[in-house]
C-alpha angles and dihedrals in degrees: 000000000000126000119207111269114269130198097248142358131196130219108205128041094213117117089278092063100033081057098046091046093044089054092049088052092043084051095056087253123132114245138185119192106201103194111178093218138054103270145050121236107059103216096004117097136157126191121192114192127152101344087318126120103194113182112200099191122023129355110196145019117234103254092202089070107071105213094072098054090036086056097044086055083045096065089032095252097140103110089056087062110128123195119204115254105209112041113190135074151195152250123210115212118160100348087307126107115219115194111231107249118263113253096035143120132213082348084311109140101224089195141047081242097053092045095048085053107044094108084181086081118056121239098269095046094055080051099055093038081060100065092053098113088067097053106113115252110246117249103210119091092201116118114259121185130261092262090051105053086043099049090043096044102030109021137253105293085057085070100067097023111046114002095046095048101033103037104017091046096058087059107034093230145109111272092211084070111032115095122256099204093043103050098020116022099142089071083050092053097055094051089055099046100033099026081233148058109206111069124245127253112313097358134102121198101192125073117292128251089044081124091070118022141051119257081211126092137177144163135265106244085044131256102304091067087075082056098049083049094058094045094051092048090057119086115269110278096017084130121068101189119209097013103120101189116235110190138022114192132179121242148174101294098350154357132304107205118183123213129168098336097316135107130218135181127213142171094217139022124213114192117209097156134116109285097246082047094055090043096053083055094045103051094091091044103046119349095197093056093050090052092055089052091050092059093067106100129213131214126192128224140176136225122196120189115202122178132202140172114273086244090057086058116068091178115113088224089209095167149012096299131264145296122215129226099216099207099043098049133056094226121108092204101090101200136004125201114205090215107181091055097052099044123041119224096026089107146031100271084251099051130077117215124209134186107192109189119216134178131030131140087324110053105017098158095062082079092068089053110122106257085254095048086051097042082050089055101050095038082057089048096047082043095061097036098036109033088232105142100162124101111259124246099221129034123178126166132198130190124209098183116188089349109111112088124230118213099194124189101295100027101120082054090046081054097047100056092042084055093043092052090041093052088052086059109046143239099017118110134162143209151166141074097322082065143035097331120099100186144340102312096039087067094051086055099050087044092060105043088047096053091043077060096050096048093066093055122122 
């Protein structure tokens, strides 16, 4: 069968290509989305069940970068817009919970106050975090791991106690691999242009407000509703469901992709797909390019969601949930959000709703546990954390094998050469999470600025 040749097709549903395909159509360009499951939305997924919103991959955008919000107002979402309720969270070291200290980020005190308070770090290691601002600023413009920039800037114990669970943890990964400009290059920044991250005495060099309220926000019916809004917004038939592309080939003014059987033909290929994915479909193209994007590693995880009734819970739930530092606790979940107190309208006004995450670089076979053996796992850690002993009411698992990206030391560089071979080439771009983008609303932006790009192409 051949389809008419379109300006751009796009190789991936998930929010990266949703965007991207949502900003050619905007643009008056034809586009066809080729996504090899079901569904639309990659990693994001909402189930609604019984007064519950359960969200099996991620909860929130980052209101403090500017292309998720912007796109949510776009698709006149706003006044869907939830704030979190109880701002403030935990870390879990030992079977304590130490509040992060208010004003922070990412477990960073942003005054003298807040550093003399954070209990979580023993006295020698406050001290040594104290004297960060006259650390000298490294002079090499070379990336360095996570590990490493905290180790060198805070201390050791910041290590273990700050940098594993809070940043680590976002990304399921080991931060003496993950890369420190890809995934957090504002705390390099600041390194570079202050020749320090924590602020002096009396100043605080990061927005203001940060004490009382969330940087997260979400939307009521949960975040799948962003998801349903772009696809609406598309024209009838953009996405073509359970059609995994399996060859992309260059042609005379354009590109011939094959997909089930079919042919089409395009002047133009975004790919929005995972990056082993996009390599498999670059090696006959450019061999160089498919071997960076082989060298982007995934890890899997697990989330698990119980309910219970408020009365099972004697927790006071006075916050968004817990972190865990990994080597300084004996539970295998490695963070646990108390959804339905950050978040209004995700449960009935007597439940409690928990999502418990399990898995990542360090512990990659939980995955594989039957849903009852994980479920067993997470009711024992909240056991031990949270004092809850009854049964829940609701369980409800969900699996992400091989689909966290890992953005090692050197992966902006890795990106950089896979962008630069594919602009000698012409009319090829890629995008997503094994990529540039950090988050949801990394990936709009790129999505954006990738398919502004493609519709230019010739």
């Amino acid at each position: 069968m051949l389809y008419a040749v379109i300006d751009v097709t796009i190789i991936g549903a998930g929010i990266t290509g949703l965007t991207a395909a949502y900003e050619l159509a905007r643009r008056g360009r034809s586009v066809a989305v080729f996504e090899s499951s079901s569904r639309a939305g990659g990693l994001i997924r909402t189930e609604h069940a019984d007064g519950f919103t359960i969200e099996a991959g991620p909860d929130a955008i980052l209101a403090s970068k500017p292309a998720g919000l912007d796109l949510v107002r776009e698709l006149g979402l706003e006044r869907e817009v939830l704030r979190v309720r109880t701002p403030g969270a935990f870390v879990l070291r030992g079977r304590r919970l130490y509040r992060l200290p208010s004003p922070s980020l990412l477990g960073l005190p942003l005054s003298w106050r807040a550093l003399a308070g954070y209990g979580l770090l023993p006295w020698h290691a406050r001290l040594r975090m104290a004297l960060e601002p006259r650390v000298p600023r490294r002079v090499s413009d070379d990336d360095e791991s996570v590990a490493s920039f905290f180790r060198r800037r805070f201390g050791p114990d910041t290590v273990d106690l700050i940098a594993q669970p809070l940043l680590g943890g976002i990304h399921a990964g080991d931060i003496e691999q993950l890369s420190m400009q890809s995934l957090f290059p504002r705390l390099v920044e600041l390194e570079r242009t202050n020749g320090r991250v924590l602020p002096k005495k009396g100043a605080v060099p990061f927005s203001r407000g940060q004490a009382a309220t969330s940087p997260f926000v979400s939307l009521r019916g949960g975040m799948g509703t962003l998801v349903d809004a772009l696809v609406r917004a598309l024209p009838h038939d953009t996405i073509r469901f359970n059609a995994p592309v399996e060859r992309v080939s260059q042609m005379t003014g354009g590109w011939h992709l094959s997909a089930k059987g079919a042919s089409h033909l395009s002047r133009a290929v975004v790919l929005a797909a995972p990056a082993p994915v996009v390599g498999r479909l670059l090696r006959p193209i450019d061999a160089d390019a498919a071997d960076c994007c082989a060298r982007v590693p995934y890890v899997s995880t697990a989330s698990v969601a119980l309910a219970w009734s408020r009365s099972a819970v004697p927790h006071p739930l006075d916050g968004t949930g817990f972190v865990v530092a990994r080597r300084h606790s004996d539970v295998r979940i490695t963070a646990a959000t108390w959804v339905s107190a950050k978040w209004e309208a995700r449960a009935p006004e007597d439940a409690v709703l928990i999502r418990a995450f399990l898995g990542g670089q360090h512990d990659p076979d939980v995955v594989s546990l039957a849903d009852e053996d994980l479920v067993r796992v997470v009711r024992a850690d909240l056991g031990a954390v949270m004092g809850i002993a009854a049964p829940p009411s609701r369980m409800r698992v969900f699996r992400w094998p091989n689909a966290g990206a890992q953005h090692t030391v050197g992966h902006l560089q890795r990106v950089e050469e896979i962008e630069r071979r594919l602009r000698a080439i012409g009319g090829l771009y890629v995008a997503g999470s094994g990529f540039r983008s950090v988050g949801i609303p990394d990936c709009i932006a790129e999505a954006r600025k990738v398919a502004s790009e493609a519709a230019q192409s010739d």
